[in-house]
ROMI-308058 format. One line per field, with one value per residue (C-alpha): x, y, z. Coordinates in steps of 0.05 Angstrom, whole numbers. Layout:
REM residues N
x: [X|...]
y: [Y|...]
z: [Z|...]
***
This chain:
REM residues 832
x: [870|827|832|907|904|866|907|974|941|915|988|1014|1041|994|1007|1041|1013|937|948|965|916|871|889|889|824|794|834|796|730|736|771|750|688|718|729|740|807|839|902|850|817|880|893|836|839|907|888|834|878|925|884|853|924|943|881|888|964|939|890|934|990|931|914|988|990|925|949|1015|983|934|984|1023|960|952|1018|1021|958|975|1034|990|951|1010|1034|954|959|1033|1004|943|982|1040|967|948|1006|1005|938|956|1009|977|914|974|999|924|920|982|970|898|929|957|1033|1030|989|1027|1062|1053|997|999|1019|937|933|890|914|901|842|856|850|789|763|795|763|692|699|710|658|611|643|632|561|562|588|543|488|520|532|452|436|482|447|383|396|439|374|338|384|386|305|305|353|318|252|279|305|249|200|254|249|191|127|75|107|118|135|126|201|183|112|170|205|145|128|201|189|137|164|225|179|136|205|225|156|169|234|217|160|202|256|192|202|143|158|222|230|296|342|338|257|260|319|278|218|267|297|223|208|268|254|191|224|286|226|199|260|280|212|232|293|259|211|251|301|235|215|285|281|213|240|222|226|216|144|128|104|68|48|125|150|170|128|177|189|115|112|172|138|68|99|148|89|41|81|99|13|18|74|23|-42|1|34|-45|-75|-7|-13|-91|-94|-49|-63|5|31|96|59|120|97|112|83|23|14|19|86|91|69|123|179|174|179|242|287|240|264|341|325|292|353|405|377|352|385|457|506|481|455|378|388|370|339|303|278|227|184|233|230|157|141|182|140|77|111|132|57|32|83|59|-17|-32|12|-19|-85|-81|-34|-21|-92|-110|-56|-100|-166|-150|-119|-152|-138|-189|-211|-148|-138|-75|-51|-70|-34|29|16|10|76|106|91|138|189|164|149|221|251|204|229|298|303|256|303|340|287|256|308|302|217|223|240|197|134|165|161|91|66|91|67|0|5|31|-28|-76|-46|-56|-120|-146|-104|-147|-124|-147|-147|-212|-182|-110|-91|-101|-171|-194|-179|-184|-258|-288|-281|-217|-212|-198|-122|-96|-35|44|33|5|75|93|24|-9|60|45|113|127|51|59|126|102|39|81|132|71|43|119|122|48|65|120|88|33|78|113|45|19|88|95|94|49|-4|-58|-57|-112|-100|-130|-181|-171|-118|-132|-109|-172|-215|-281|-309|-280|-345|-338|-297|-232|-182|-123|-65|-57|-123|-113|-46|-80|-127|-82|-42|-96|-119|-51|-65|-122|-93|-40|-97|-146|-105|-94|-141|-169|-217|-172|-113|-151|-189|-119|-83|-143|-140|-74|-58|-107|-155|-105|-77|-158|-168|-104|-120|-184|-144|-104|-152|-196|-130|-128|-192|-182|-119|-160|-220|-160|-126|-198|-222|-149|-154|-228|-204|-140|-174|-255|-276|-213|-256|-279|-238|-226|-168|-102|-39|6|-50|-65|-7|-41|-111|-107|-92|-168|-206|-229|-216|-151|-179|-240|-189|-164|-229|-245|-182|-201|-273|-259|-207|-256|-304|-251|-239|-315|-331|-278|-289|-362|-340|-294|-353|-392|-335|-339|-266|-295|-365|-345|-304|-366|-409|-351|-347|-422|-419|-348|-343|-268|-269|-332|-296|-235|-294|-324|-256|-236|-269|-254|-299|-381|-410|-417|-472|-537|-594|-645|-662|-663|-606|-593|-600|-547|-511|-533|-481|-410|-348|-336|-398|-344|-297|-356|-401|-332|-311|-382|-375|-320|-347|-407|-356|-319|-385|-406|-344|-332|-411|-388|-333|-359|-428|-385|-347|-403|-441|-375|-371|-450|-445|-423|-483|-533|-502|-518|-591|-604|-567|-609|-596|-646|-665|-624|-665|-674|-605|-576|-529|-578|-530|-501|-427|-426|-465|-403|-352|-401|-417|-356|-328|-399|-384|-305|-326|-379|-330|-272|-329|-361|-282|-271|-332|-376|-443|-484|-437|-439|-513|-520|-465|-497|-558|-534|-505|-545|-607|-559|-546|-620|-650|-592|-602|-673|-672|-626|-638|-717|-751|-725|-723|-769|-832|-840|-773|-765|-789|-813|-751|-708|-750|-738|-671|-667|-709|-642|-601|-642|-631|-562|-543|-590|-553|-486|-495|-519|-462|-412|-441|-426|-487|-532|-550|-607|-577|-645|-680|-652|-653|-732|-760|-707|-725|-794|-789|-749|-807|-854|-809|-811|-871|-916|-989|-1035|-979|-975|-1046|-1050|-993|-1033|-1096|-1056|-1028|-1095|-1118|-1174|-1134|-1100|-1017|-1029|-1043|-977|-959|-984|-949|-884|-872|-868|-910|-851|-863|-907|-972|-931|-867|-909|-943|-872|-840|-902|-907|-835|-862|-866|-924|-956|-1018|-1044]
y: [635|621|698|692|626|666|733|677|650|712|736|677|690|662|597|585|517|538|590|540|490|544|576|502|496|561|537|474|497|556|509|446|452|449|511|555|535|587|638|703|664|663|733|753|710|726|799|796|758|806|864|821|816|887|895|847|880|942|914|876|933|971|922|915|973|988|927|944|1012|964|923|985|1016|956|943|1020|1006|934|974|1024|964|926|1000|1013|943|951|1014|977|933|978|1008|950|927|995|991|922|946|1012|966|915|980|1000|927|929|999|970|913|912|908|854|819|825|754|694|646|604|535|521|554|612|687|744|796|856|923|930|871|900|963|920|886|931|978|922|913|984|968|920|949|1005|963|922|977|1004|935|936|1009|973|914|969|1013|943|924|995|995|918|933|1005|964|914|963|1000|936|921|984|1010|1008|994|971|1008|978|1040|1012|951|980|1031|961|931|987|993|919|936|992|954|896|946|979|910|886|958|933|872|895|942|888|853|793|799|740|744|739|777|755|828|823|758|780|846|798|750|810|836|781|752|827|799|744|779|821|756|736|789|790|712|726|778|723|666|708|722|649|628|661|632|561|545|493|457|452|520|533|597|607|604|653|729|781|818|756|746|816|809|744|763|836|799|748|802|839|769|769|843|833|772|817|870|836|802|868|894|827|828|903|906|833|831|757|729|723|712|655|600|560|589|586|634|663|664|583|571|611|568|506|530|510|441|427|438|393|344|353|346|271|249|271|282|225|211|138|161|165|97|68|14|66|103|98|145|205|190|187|251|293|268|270|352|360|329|371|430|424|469|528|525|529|563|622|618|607|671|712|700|719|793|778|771|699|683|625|592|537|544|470|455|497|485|413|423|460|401|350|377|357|282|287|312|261|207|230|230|160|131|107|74|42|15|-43|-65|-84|-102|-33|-9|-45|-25|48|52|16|70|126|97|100|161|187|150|167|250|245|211|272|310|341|353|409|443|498|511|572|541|514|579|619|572|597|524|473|430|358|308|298|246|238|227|160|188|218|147|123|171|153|109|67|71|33|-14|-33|-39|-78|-118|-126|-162|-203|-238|-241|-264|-313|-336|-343|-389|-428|-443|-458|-505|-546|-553|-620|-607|-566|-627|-638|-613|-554|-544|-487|-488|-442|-376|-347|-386|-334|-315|-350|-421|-448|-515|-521|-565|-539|-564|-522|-498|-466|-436|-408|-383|-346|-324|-295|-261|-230|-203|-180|-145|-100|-88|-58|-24|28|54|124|106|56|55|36|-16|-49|-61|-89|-141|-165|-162|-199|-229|-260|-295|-327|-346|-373|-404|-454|-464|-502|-530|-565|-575|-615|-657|-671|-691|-736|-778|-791|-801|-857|-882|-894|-924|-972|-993|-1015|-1050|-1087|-1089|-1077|-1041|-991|-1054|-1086|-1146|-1112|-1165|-1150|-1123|-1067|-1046|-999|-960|-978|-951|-876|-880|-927|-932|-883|-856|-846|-808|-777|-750|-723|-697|-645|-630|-613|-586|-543|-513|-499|-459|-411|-414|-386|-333|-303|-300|-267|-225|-192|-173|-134|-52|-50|-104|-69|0|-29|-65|3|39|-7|4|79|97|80|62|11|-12|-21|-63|-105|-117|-143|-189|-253|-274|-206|-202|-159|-97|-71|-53|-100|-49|23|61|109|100|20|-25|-62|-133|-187|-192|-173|-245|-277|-314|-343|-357|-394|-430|-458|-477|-516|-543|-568|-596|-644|-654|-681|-723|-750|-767|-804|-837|-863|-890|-929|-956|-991|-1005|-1036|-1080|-1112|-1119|-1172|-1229|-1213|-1208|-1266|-1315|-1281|-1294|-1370|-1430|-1461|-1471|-1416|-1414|-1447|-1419|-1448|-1410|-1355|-1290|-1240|-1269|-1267|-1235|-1171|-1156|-1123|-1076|-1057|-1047|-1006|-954|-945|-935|-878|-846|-850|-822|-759|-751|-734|-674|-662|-602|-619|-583|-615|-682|-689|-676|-720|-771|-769|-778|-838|-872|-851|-889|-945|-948|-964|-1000|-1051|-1041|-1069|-1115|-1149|-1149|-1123|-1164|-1233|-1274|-1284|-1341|-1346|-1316|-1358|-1325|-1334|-1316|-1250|-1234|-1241|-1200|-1143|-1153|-1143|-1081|-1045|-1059|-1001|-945|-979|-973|-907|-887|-915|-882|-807|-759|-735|-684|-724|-751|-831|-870|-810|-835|-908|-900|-942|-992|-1005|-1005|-1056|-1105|-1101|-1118|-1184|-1202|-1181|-1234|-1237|-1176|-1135|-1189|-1190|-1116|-1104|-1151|-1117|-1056|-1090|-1116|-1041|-1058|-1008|-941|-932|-892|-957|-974|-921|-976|-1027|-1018|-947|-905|-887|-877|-940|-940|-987|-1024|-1036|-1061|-1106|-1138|-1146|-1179|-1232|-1251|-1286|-1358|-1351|-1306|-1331|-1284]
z: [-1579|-1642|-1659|-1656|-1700|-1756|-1757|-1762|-1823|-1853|-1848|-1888|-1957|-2016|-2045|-2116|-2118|-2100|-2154|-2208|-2191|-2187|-2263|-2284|-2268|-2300|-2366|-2367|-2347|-2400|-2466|-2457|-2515|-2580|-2614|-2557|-2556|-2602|-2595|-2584|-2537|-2494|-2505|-2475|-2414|-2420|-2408|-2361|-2313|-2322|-2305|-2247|-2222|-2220|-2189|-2132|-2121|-2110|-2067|-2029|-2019|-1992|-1941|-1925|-1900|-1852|-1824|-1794|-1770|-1742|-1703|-1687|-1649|-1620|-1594|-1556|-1525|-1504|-1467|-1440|-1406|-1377|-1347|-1313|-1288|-1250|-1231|-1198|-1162|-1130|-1101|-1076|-1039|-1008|-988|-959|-915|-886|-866|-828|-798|-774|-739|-711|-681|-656|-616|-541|-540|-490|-534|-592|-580|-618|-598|-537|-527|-536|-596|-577|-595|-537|-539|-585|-549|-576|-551|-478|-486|-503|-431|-396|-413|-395|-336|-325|-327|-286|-230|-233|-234|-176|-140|-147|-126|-57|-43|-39|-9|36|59|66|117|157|157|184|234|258|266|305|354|349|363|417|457|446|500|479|418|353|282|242|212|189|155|126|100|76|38|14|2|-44|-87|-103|-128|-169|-202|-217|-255|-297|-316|-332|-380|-407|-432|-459|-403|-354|-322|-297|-227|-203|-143|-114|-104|-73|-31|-4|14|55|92|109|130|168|200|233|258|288|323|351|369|411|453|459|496|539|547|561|608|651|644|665|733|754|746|672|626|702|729|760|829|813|889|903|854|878|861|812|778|765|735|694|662|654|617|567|553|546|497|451|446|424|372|346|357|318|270|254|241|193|149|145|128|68|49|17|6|41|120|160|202|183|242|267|334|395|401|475|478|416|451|515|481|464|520|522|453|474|523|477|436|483|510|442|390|413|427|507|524|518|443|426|367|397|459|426|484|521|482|477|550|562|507|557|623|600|574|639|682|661|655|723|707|637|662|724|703|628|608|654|611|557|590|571|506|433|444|502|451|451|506|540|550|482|446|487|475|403|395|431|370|322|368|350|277|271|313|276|207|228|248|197|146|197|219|157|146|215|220|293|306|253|286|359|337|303|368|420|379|377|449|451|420|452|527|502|479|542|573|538|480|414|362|385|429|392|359|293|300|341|277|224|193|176|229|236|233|287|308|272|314|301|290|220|209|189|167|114|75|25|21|104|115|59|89|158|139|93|159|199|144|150|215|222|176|205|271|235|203|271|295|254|249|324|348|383|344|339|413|448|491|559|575|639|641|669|593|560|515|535|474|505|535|545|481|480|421|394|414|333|341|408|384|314|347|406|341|315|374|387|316|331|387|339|289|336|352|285|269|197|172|114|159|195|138|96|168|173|96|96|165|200|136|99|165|177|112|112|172|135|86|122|166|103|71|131|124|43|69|114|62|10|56|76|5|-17|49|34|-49|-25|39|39|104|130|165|213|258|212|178|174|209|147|134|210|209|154|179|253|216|187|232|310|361|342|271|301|343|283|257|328|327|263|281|349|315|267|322|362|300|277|354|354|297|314|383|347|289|347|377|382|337|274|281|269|221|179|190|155|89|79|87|46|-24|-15|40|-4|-65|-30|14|-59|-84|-32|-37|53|65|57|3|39|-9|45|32|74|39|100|99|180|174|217|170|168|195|206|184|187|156|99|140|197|133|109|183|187|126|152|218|180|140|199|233|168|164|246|240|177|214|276|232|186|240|275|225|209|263|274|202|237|289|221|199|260|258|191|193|172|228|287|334|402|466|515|563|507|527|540|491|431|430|359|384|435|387|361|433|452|392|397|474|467|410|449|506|464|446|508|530|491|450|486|497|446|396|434|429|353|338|377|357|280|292|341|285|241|273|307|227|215|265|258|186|193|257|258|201|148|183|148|177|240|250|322|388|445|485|428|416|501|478|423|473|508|461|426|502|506|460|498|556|522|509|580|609|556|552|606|643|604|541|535|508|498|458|386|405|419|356|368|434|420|367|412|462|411|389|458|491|525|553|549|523|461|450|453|398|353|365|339|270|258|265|317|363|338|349|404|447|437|490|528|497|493|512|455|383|349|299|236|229|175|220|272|221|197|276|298|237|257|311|308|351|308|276|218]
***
C-alpha cells in the first residue's frame, strides 16, 4: 500500500506554484545585497536557468519513458501470475474430487447412508476388513485353545476308565495328564516371557490343573460307588452284623475297600514323587472311611437339613445325639472288621473308629455354620446351642476319641494338638464368643437383678433343704445370697466345659466377678444406709439408739435400733458370710485351680489377671519354676467379703452396747445418787438394771437363732468384753470410796451374775457365756464377800498375799492389783 502511495505521487505532474515560490526564493537569496541587482546579473541567471531547464526536460522525457516500459513489464507479468494461480487451483479442485472418489470407493455400500438417529457414522470397509482379520485370530487361537482343553478331556476320561477297570489298578493316563498338565504350563510361562509379562497367569493353565485334578477325583469316585454298592448289600449306613453277612458279600466289600486304600496308597506315591503342587485332596483322610460316610451324610441331610420336623432350630441336641448314636453304632464293625482291613494296609497306624468318627464332624461344623446367623439374634438359642456341643464333645471324648490315631495325625510329621471340638466352630470366632459371652452377662444380670429385688431376698433361707451347698455348715443365708451363689454356680457349669483357659478366664470376668463384686456393694450400701439413718437419728434424738426414743421418732428408730435393727445387720453379715464361704469352696475347686495355675504360667491370661482389679496379681512370689501358685483365684473378692463381714460384726456389737449401755444410765444413775444406800428389806435387784437385761438377752437370743456358732462366740465375746468394762467402770470402780454396805455389795454380786446368767440362759448350748464376764463376776464377789474370803481379798490389796490367792477368793485372777485396790476401798467397811 505505501509503495502504491509513492509511485501515485511520483506520477503527479510538477507544481507551477512550488516552481515560483521556489524561483522567488533563489531571486532573493541571489539580489538582495545591493549592487548585485543589475540587468547582466539577470542575464546570467537568466541563462543558467535556462540551460538547467533544458536539462531537466531531457531528463525528465528520459525518465518518461523507462517508466511506462516499466509498468508495461509489469503489467504482462502481473497477468502471467493471475493465469499460474487459476491454473493452481483448477489442480486443486481436481485433486479434491479424485481423493472424494478414492473414499467413496473405500467405503461399504451399505454403509454409505447418512448417520444414525445417534449420530454415529458406520465402519468403513476398512475398518470391516481390520475386524475381521482379528477375528481371524481369534478364532485360531480359540480354536488351539479347544484342542487342548480337547486332549485334556480325552486323557481324563481314558484314566478314569482305565483306574476303573483295571486290577490291580493302573493310572498310567492320568501320569500321561499330569505330565500333559505340565507341558502346557511350561508353554504358557514361554509365552508369557516372551510378551515380556512373566506374571500372567492364563485361564487355560489353571483350567488343565482343575481337569487333572477333578481326574483324581472322578477316579475316587468311581471306586466309591463300587464301594458303596458293596457296602449297600451288607446292610450299610445301618449297624453291621458282620457274623450275619454272606460270604460273597464279605468279599465284594473287603475287594472294593481294598482297592479305595490302593488308589490312596497310589495316588500318595504319584504326588510325593513328582512333588508337583495342586494335591487333589482336599480333605485328607482315608478314602474308604470318607466314602462310607457318604450315605450317613444323606441321611444327616435328609432329617436335618431338609424341610422334615427334625430340622429344628431350637433341637440342636437331635442332630447332635444322632452324629454320637451313628459313631456309637458303629464302633464294633469299625474295630472288629474295618480296623483288620487295615492291618495289611500302609495304614496299620491309623485307628479305624477314629478316623470314621473324624469324618463324621464336618457334618456338624457345616450344620453349625449354617444355622449360626440365625441363631445369633435369638441368645437363648445361641446359649442352647453352644451348650449341647460342649456336650457333644465331651460325651466323644469319654467315647474315646481324639486325634492320636486318625489319618491326619498318623502322617502329620510333628505331633498334633488336642481336639478342640465343634464347639470351637463357634468359639475361636472372635465376634460369635463376644456375642455369646456378652448374651450371659445380660442374662446373668438380669437374673441378679431379679434376685436382689425379690421381696423376699433379705429373708433368711433355710439350709435344710436337700439343695443346700456343701459349703452351708451351719450357716443360715438370706435367700439373695443363696440365689447369687445358686446363679453363679449354674455359671460355673456353664464355663467348665469350655476347652481354653482363654475361654474360661474371659466367661469368669465377664460373668461371674462383676455379679460377685456387685452384691459386695450392694450389701456394703446397706450397710452405709443403716450407719447413715443411725447417725441422722442419734443428732435429731440423743439417745435414739436406747429404748428412750419418743413415739413420733420410733417409726424411724425401730429401722436402726433393737432386734429388728440387728436383724438388719445380721442378714447383712450372714449374707456376706454365705458368699465369703463359697467363693472360698469354689478357689479350691479342680475347674478355678487349673484356672489360677494357667494365669501364672501364660503371659496372656497373665496380662488380663494383671488388668482386672476383682482378680489377684498372678505374678509367682516363689522362684522355683514347678512352684504351686500361692492362693486363690478368689483371694480379692474372699479379702473384700471379709472386710465386709468384719464391718458387719463392728457394726452388729456397736449396736447391741450402745443399747445396752442406754438403758444401763438410769441403773448408774441410782448407783451413783446422793441419796442413802438401800437396806437390806430393800428389793434384792434394782428395778433400773431390768431393761438392760432384758434387751442383752432378747439380742443374744435374736443371734443365737441364726448366727452359727463360730460366729456366735466371737460376736459374743465382743460385746459381753464391752459391756463387762463397761459395767465394770461404771458400776464399781468409780464409786467413790465407802459408799457400798455389805448387804448392798451382796447385792451388787447379784446383780454382776445376772448377766453371765442372762447370757446362759439366752445362748444355745456350745458357748462358753461366763468366759468374757469373768472379771465382772469376780469384782462383784469382791464387793460382797464376807468373812475369811473378805479378809483374804484385803490381804491381797495390801500385797501381803500375791493375785494368785484370789483363785481362792473369788474364783478367778483375771483382775489387776490396782482394781482390786479400788473395789475393796468401796467398802464402807473397809478400813485403810
Amino acid at each position: 500500500m505505501a509503495a502504491s502511495i509513492q509511485i501515485r505521487e511520483l506520477l503527479q505532474p510538477p507544481s507551477s506554484e512550488a516552481s515560483n515560490a521556489r524561483v522567488l526564493q533563489i531571486l532573493n537569496r541571489d539580489f538582495a545585497r545591493p549592487g548585485s541587482q543589475t540587468l547582466s546579473a539577470l542575464d546570467s541567471a537568466l541563462n543558467t536557468a535556462s540551460s538547467s531547464s533544458v536539462t531537466l526536460e531531457s531528463s525528465l522525457a528520459a525518465s518518461r519513458a523507462s517508466l511506462d516500459a516499466l509498468i508495461t513489464d509489469t503489467r504482462e507479468r502481473a497477468a502471467k501470475d493471475v493465469h499460474t494461480a487459476q491454473e493452481l487451483s483448477l489442480l486443486r479442485h481436481s485433486l479434491q474430487d479424485e481423493l472424494s472418489s478414492l473414499v467413496g470407493d473405500l467405503t461399504s455400500s451399505l454403509n454409505s447412508r447418512e448417520k444414525g438417529e445417534d449420530g454415529v457414522q458406520g465402519p468403513t470397509l476398512l475398518e470391516d476388513l481390520e475386524t475381521m482379520h482379528r477375528n481371524l485370530k481369534e478364532q485360531e487361537s480359540i480354536r488351539v485353545y479347544v484342542r487342548v482343553v480337547q486332549r485334556a478331556l480325552v486323557i481324563s476320561e481314558a484314566a478314569v476308565k482305565q483306574a476303573r477297570e483295571s486290577t490291580p489298578i493302573n493310572v498310567e493316563q492320568y501320569l500321561a495328564l499330569r505330565k500333559y498338565a505340565e507341558s502346557v504350563s511350561g508353554l504358557c510361562a514361554q509365552v508369557g516371557e516372551a510378551s515380556g509379562q512373566p506374571d500372567t497367569s492364563l485361564r487355560l493353565v489353571s483350567f488343565i490343573q482343575e481337569v487333572r485334578d477333578k481326574t483324581w477325583g472322578d477316579i475316587k469316585a468311581a471306586l466309591t460307588s463300587e464301594l458303596l454298592s458293596a457296602a449297600e448289600k451288607i446292610g450299610w449306613p445301618k449297624p453291621v452284623d458282620w457274623s450275619a453277612v454272606q460270604e460273597a458279600d464279605r468279599a465284594g466289600f473287603a475287594k472294593a475297600f481294598r482297592r479305595l486304600l490302593e488308589l490312596q496308597t497310589t495316588g500318595q506315591r504319584v504326588h510325593d514323587a513328582d512333588g508337583s503342587p495342586g494335591a487333589p485332596d482336599s480333605s485328607p483322610g482315608l478314602y474308604a472311611l470318607q466314602a462310607l460316610v457318604q450315605p450317613v451324610a444323606l441321611r444327616f441331610k435328609y432329617h436335618f437339613e431338609g424341610t422334615r420336623a427334625t430340622n429344628k432350630l431350637d433341637k440342636p441336641e437331635w442332630y447332635f445325639t444322632h452324629i454320637l448314636n451313628v459313631a456309637h453304632e458303629h464302633r464294633d464293625f469299625m474295630e472288629g472288621v474295618v480296623q483288620l482291613f487295615l492291618h495289611s494296609t500302609p495304614y496299620k497306624d491309623v485307628d479305624a473308629w477314629r478316623e470314621f468318627a473324624y469324618n463324621l464332624l464336618p457334618l456338624l461344623n457345616r450344620r453349625i455354620k449354617r444355622t449360626m446367623p440365625l441363631l445369633l439374634p435369638h441368645p437363648p438359642l445361641l446359649a442352647h446351642t453352644i451348650y449341647q456341643a460342649l456336650a457333644f464333645d465331651a460325651a466323644l471324648r469319654e467315647e474315646g476319641f481324639g486325634l492320636s490315631g486318625t489319618f491326619s495325625a498318623v502322617s502329620a510329621s510333628a505331633p498334633v494338638e488336642e481336639w478342640n471340638g465343634v464347639s470351637a466352630i463357634i468359639l475361636d470366632r472372635k465376634e460369635w464368643l463376644d456375642h455369646w459371652i456378652d448374651s450371659e452377662r445380660h442374662f446373668a444380670t438380669e437374673q441378679y437383678n431379679d434376685i436382689v429385688l425379690a421381696p423376699d431376698a433379705w429373708t433368711f433361707a433355710d439350709v435344710a433343704d436337700s439343695d443346700a451347698p456343701t459349703h452351708a455348715s451351719e450357716l443360715k443365708p438370706t435367700l439373695s445370697a443363696r440365689r447369687l451363689t445358686a446363679l453363679l454356680a449354674g455359671a460355673t457349669d456353664r464355663m467348665a466345659p469350655l476347652p481354653t483357659a482363654t475361654q474360661r478366664a474371659r466367661f469368669l470376668t465377664a460373668v461371674q466377678l462383676p455379679l460377685i463384686d456387685s452384691y459386695r456393694t450392694r450389701v456394703s450400701s446397706s450397710l452405709d444406709a443403716f450407719e447413715t439413718l443411725s447417725h441422722s437419728l442419734v443428732r435429731a434424738v440423743p439417745g435414739a439408739l436406747s429404748a428412750a426414743v419418743t413415739s413420733e421418732r420410733r417409726g424411724a428408730a425401730h429401722l436402726t435400733s433393737g432386734t429388728e435393727g440387728a436383724g438388719r445387720l445380721t442378714k447383712a453379715l450372714m449374707s456376706a458370710m454365705w458368699v465369703r464361704q463359697a467363693m472360698e469352696g469354689w478357689g479350691e475347686e479342680i475347674i478355678f485351680l487349673e484356672l489360677w495355675s494357667d494365669m501364672h504360667a501364660k503371659a496372656a491370661l497373665r496380662v488380663r489377671a494383671e488388668g482386672n482389679p476383682l482378680l489377684p496379681n498372678p505374678a509367682p512370689t516363689s522362684s522355683a519354676a514347678d512352684a504351686a501358685p500361692d492362693g486363690t483365684l478368689f483371694d480379692v473378692l474372699v479379702n473384700a467379703y471379709a472386710e465386709l463381714v468384719r464391718r458387719a460384726e463392728d457394726m452388729l456389737v456397736q449396736l447391741v452396747t450402745a443399747e445396752v449401755e442406754g438403758l444401763l444410765k438410769p441403773y448408774f444413775a441410782e448407783l451413783h445418787g446422793d441419796d442413802q444406800p438401800m437396806s437390806s428389806a430393800d428389793t434384792l435387784i434394782s428395778p433400773a438394771l431390768l431393761p438392760g437385761l432384758a434387751v442383752f438377752g432378747q439380742h443374744l437370743q435374736a443371734l443365737g437363732q441364726v448366727l452359727p456358732l463360730s460366729t456366735l462366740r466371737g460376736v459374743y465375746k465382743r460385746i459381753a468384753q464391752a459391756l463387762c468394762t463397761h459395767i465394770l467402770q461404771r458400776a464399781l470402780l468409780y464409786r467413790r470410796p465407802g459408799r457400798v454396805p455389805v448387804e448392798q455389795g451382796k447385792r451388787l454380786q447379784g446383780e454382776m451374775a445376772l448377766w453371765a446368767e442372762t447370757a446362759r440362759g439366752a445362748l444355745p448350748a456350745g458357748v462358753r457365756a461366763e468366759a468374757p464376764w469373768a472379771r465382772l463376776l469376780q469384782a462383784g464377789r469382791i464387793v460382797g464377800a464376807e468373812g475369811d474370803a473378805w479378809e483374804g481379798v484385803l490381804r491381797v490389796a495390801s500385797g501381803l498375799f500375791g493375785l494368785d490367792k484370789m483363785e481362792e477368793y473369788v474364783g478367778g485372777t483375771d483382775l489387776s492389783e490396782e482394781e482390786i485396790g479400788m473395789l475393796v476401798r468401796v467398802r464402807a467397811d473397809y478400813d485403810a
